[in-house]
DSSP file (Angstrom, degrees, kcal/mol; ACC not computed):
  #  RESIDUE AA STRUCTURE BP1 BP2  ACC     N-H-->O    O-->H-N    N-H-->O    O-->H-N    TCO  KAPPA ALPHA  PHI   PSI    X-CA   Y-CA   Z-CA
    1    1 A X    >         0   0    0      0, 0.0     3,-0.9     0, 0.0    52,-0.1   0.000 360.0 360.0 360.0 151.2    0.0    0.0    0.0
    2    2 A X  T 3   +     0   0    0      1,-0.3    51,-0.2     2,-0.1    52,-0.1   0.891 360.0  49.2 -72.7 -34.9    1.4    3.6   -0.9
    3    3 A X  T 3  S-     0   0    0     49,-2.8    -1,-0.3     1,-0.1    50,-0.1   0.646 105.2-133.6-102.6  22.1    1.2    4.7    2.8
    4    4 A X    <   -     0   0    0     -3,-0.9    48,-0.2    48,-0.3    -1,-0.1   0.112  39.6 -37.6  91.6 173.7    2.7    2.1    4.1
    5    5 A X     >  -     0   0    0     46,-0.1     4,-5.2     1,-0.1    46,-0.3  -0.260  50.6-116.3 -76.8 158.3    1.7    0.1    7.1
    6    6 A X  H  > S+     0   0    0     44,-4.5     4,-3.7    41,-0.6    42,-0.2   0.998 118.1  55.5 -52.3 -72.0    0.0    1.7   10.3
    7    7 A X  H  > S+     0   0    0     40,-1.7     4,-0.9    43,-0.3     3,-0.2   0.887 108.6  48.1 -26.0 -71.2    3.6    0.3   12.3
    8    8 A X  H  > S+     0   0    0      1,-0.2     4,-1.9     2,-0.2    -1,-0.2   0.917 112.3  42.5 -49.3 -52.7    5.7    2.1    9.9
    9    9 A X  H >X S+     0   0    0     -4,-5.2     4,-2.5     2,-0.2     3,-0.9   0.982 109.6  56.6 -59.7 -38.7    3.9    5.3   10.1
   10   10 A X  H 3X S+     0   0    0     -4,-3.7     4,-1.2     1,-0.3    -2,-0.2   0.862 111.3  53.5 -28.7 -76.6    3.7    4.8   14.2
   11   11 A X  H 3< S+     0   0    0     -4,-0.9    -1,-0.3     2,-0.2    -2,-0.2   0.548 109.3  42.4   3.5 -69.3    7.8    4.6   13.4
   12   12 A X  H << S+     0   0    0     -4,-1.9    -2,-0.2    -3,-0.9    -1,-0.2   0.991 127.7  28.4 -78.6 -69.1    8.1    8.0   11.4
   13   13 A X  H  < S-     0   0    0     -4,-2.5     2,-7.4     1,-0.2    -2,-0.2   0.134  70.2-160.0-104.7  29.0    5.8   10.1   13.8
   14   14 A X  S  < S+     0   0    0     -4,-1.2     2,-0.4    -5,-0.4    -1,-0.2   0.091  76.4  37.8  65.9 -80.5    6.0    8.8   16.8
   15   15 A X        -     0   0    0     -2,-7.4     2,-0.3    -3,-0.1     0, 0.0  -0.932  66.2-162.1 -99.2 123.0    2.7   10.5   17.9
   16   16 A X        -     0   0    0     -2,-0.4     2,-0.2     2,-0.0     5,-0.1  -0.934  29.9 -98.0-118.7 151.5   -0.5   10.9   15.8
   17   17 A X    >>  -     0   0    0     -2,-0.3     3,-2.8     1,-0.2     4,-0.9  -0.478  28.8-116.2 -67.1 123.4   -3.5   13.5   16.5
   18   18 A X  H 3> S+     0   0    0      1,-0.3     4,-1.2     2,-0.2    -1,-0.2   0.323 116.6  49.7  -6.0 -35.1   -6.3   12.4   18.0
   19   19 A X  H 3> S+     0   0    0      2,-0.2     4,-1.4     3,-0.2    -1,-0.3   0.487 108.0  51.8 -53.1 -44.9   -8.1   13.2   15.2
   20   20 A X  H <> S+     0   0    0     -3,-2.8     4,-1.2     2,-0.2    -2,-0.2   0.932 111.1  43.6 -77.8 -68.1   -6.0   11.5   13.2
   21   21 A X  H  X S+     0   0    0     -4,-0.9     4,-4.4     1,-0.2     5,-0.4   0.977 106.6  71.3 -70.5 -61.2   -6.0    7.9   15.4
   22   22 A X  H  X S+     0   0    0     -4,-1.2     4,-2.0     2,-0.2    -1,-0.2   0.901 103.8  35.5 -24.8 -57.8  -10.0    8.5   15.6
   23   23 A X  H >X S+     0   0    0     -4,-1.4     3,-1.0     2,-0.2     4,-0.6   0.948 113.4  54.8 -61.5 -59.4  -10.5    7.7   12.0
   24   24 A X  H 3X S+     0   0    0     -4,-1.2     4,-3.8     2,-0.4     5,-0.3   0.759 114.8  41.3 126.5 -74.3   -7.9    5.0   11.5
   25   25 A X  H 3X S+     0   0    0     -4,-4.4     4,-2.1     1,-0.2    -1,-0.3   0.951 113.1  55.0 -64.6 -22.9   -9.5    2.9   14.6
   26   26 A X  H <X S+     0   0    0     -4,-2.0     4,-0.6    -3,-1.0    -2,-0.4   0.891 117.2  41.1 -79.3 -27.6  -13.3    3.8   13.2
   27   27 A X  H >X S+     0   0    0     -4,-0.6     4,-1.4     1,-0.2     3,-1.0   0.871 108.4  52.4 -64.3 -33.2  -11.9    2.3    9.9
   28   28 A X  H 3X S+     0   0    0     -4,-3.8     4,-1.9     1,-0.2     3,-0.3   0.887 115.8  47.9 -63.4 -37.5  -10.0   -0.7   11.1
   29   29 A X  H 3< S+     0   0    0     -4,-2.1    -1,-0.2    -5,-0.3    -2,-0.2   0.427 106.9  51.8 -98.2   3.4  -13.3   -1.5   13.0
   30   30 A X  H << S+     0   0    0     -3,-1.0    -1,-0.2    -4,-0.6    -2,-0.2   0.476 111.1  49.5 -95.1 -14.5  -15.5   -1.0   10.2
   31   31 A X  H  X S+     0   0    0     -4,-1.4     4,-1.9    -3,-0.3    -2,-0.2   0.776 105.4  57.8 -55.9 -48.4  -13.3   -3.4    8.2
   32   32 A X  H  X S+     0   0    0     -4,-1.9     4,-1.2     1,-0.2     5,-0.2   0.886 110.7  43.3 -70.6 -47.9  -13.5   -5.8   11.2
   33   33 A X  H  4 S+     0   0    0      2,-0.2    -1,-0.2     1,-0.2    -2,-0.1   0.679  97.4  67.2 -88.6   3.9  -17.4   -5.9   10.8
   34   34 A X  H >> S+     0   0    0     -3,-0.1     3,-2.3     2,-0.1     4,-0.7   0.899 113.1  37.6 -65.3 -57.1  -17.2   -6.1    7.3
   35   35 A X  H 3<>S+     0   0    0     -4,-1.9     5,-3.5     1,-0.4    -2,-0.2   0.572 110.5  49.8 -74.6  -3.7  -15.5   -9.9    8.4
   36   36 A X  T 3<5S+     0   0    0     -4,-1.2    -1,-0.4     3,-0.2    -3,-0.1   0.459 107.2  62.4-103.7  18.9  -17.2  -11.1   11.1
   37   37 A X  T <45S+     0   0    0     -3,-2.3    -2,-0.3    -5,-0.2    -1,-0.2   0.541 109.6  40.8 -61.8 -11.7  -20.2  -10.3    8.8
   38   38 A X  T  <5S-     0   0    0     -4,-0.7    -2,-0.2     2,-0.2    35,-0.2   0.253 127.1-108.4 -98.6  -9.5  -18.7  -12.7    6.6
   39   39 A X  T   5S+     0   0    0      1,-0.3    30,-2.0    29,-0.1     2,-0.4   0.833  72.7 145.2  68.2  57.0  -18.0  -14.9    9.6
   40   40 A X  E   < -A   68   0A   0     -5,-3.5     2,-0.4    28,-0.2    -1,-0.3  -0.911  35.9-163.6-100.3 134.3  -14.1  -14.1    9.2
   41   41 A X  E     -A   67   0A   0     26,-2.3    26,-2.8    -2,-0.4    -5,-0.1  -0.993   2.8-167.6-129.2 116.0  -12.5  -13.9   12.6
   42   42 A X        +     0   0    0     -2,-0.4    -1,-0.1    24,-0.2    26,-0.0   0.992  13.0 179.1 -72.0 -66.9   -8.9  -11.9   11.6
   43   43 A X        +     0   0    0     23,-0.1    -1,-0.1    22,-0.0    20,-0.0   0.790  62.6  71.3  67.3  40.6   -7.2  -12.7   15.3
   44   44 A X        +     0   0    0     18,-0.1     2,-0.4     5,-0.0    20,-0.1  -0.340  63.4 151.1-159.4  48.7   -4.0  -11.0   14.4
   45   45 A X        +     0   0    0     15,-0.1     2,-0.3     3,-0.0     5,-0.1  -0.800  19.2 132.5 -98.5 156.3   -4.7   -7.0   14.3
   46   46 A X    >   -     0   0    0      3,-0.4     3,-2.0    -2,-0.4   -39,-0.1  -0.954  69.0 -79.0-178.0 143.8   -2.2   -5.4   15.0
   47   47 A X  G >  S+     0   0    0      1,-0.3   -40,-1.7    -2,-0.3   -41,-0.6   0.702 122.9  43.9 -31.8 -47.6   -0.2   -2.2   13.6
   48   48 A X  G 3  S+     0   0    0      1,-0.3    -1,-0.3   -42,-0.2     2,-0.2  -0.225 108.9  51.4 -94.9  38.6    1.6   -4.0   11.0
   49   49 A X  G <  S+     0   0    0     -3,-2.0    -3,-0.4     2,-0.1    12,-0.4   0.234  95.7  84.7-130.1  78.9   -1.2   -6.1    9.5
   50   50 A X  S <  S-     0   0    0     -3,-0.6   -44,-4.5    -2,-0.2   -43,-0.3  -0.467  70.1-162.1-131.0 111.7   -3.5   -2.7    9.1
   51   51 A X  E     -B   59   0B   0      8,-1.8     8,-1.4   -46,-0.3     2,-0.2  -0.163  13.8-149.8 -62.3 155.4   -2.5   -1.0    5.8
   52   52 A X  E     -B   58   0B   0      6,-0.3   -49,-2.8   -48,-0.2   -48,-0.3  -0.876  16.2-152.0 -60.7 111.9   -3.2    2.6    4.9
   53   53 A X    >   -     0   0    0      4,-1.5     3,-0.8    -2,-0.2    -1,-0.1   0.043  44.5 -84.4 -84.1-150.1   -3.7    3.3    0.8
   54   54 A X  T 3  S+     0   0    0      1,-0.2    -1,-0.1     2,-0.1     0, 0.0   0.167 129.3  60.4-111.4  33.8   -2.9    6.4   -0.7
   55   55 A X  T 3  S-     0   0    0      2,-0.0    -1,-0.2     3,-0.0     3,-0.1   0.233 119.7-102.2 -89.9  -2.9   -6.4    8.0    0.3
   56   56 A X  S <  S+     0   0    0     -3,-0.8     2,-0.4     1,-0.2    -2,-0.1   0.318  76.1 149.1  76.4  10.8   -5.5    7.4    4.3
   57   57 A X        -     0   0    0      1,-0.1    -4,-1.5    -5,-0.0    -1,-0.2  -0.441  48.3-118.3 -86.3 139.2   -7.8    4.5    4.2
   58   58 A X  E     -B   52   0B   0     -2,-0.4     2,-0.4    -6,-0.2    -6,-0.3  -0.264  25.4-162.2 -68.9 161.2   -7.3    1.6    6.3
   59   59 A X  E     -B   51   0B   0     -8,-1.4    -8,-1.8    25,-0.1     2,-0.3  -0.999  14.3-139.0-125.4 129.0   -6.6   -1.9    5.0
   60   60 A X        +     0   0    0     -2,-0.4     2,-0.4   -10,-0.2    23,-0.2  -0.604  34.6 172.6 -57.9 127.0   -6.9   -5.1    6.7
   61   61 A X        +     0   0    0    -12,-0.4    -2,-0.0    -2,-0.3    21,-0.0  -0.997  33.1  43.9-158.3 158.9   -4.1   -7.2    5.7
   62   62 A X        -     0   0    0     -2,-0.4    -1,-0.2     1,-0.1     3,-0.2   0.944  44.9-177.0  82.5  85.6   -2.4  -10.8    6.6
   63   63 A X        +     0   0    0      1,-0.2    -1,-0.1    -3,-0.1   -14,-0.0   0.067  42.6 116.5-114.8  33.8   -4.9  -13.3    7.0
   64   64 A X  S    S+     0   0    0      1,-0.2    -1,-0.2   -20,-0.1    -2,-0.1   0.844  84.3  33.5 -78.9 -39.5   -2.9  -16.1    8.0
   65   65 A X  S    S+     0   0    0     -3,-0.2    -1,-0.2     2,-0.0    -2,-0.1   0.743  92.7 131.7 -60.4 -20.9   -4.2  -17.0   11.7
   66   66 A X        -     0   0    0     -4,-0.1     2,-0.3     1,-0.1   -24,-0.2   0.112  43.2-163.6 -31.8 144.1   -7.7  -15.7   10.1
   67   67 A X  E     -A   41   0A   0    -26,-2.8   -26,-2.3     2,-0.0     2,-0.4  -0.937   9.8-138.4-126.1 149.2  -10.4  -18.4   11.1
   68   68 A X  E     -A   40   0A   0     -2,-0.3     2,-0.4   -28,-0.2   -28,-0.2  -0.968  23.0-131.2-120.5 147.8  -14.0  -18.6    9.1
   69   69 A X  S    S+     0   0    0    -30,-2.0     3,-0.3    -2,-0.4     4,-0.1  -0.894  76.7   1.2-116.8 132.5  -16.4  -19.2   11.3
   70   70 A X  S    S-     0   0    0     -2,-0.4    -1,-0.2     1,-0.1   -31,-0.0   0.510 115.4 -90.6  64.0  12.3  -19.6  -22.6   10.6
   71   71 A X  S    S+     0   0    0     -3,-0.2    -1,-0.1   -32,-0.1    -2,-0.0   0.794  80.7 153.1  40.0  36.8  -17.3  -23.1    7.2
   72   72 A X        +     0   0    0     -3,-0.3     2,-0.1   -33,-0.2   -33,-0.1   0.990  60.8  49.4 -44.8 -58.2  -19.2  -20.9    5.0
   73   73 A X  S    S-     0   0    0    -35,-0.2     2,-0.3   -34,-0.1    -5,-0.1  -0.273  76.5-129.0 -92.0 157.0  -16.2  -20.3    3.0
   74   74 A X    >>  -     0   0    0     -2,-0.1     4,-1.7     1,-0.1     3,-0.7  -0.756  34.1-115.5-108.3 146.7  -13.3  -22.5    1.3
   75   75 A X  H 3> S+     0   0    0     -2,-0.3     4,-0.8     1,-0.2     3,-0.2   0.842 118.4  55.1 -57.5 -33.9   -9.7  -21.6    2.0
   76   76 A X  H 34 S+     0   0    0      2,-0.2     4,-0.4     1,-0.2    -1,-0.2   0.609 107.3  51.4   2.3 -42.0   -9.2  -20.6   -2.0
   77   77 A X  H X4 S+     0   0    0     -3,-0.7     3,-2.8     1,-0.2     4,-0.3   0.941  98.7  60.7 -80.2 -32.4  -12.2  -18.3   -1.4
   78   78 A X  H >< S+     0   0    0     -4,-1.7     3,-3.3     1,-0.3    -2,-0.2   0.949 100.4  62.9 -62.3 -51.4  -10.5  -16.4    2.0
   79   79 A X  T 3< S+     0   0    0     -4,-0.8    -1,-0.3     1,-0.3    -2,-0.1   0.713  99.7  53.5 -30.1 -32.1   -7.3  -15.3   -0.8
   80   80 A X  T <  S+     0   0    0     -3,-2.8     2,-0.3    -4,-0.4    -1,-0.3   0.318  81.3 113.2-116.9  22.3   -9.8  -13.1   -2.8
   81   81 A X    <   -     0   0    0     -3,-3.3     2,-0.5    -4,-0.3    -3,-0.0  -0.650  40.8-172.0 -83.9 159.4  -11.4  -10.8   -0.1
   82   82 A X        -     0   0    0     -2,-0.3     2,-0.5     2,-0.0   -21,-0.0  -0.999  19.1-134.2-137.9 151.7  -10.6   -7.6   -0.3
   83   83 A X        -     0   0    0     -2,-0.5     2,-0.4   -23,-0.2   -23,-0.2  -0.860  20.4-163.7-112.9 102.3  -11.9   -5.2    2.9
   84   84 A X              0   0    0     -2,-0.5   -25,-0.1     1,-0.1    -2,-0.0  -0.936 360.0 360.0 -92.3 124.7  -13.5   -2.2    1.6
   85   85 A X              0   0    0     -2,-0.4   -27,-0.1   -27,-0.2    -1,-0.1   0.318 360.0 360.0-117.3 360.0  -13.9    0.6    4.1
C-alpha cells in the first residue's frame, strides 16, 4: 500500500493526532465488521497487518491466523477478499 503500514507510520511520527487515530480505529473496525459479517475472525490486528492506501484509508491485511467461522467459506475463497472501508 502507498502509505505504508499503520507500524511504519507509528515509526516516522511517533505520535499521531487524536483526530488523526479516531478515523484510523473507526476504519480498522468497520473493516473488522465487514468480516465477522462474513464470519471471518482476523485474530492477528495489529499495527503492521493494518494498511493505509494512498487516500488514508485503512486496510486489513495478513490473513494467515484468520479463522471462518460454521465453514461458510473454502480456504481458496479467503485469498480473494478484499476489505473495503
Amino acid at each position: 500500500m502507498e502509505g505504508g503500514s499503520l507500524h511504519d507510520i507509528l515509526q516516522q511520527h511517533h505520535r499521531l493526532p487524536e483526530e488523526v487515530i479516531c478515523v484510523l480505529a473507526r476504519n480498522a473496525l468497520e473493516g473488522l465488521n465487514y468480516l465477522h459479517g462474513m464470519n471471518i475472525v482476523h485474530r492477528d490486528i495489529k499495527p503492521s497487518n493494518l494498511f493505509l492506501n494512498e487516500k488514508g484509508e485503512v486496510k486489513i491485511a495478513y490473513f494467515g491466523v484468520s479463522h471462518v467461522i460454521e465453514g461458510i467459506f473454502e480456504a481458496n475463497d479467503m485469498n480473494a477478499v478484499h476489505v473495503h472501508t
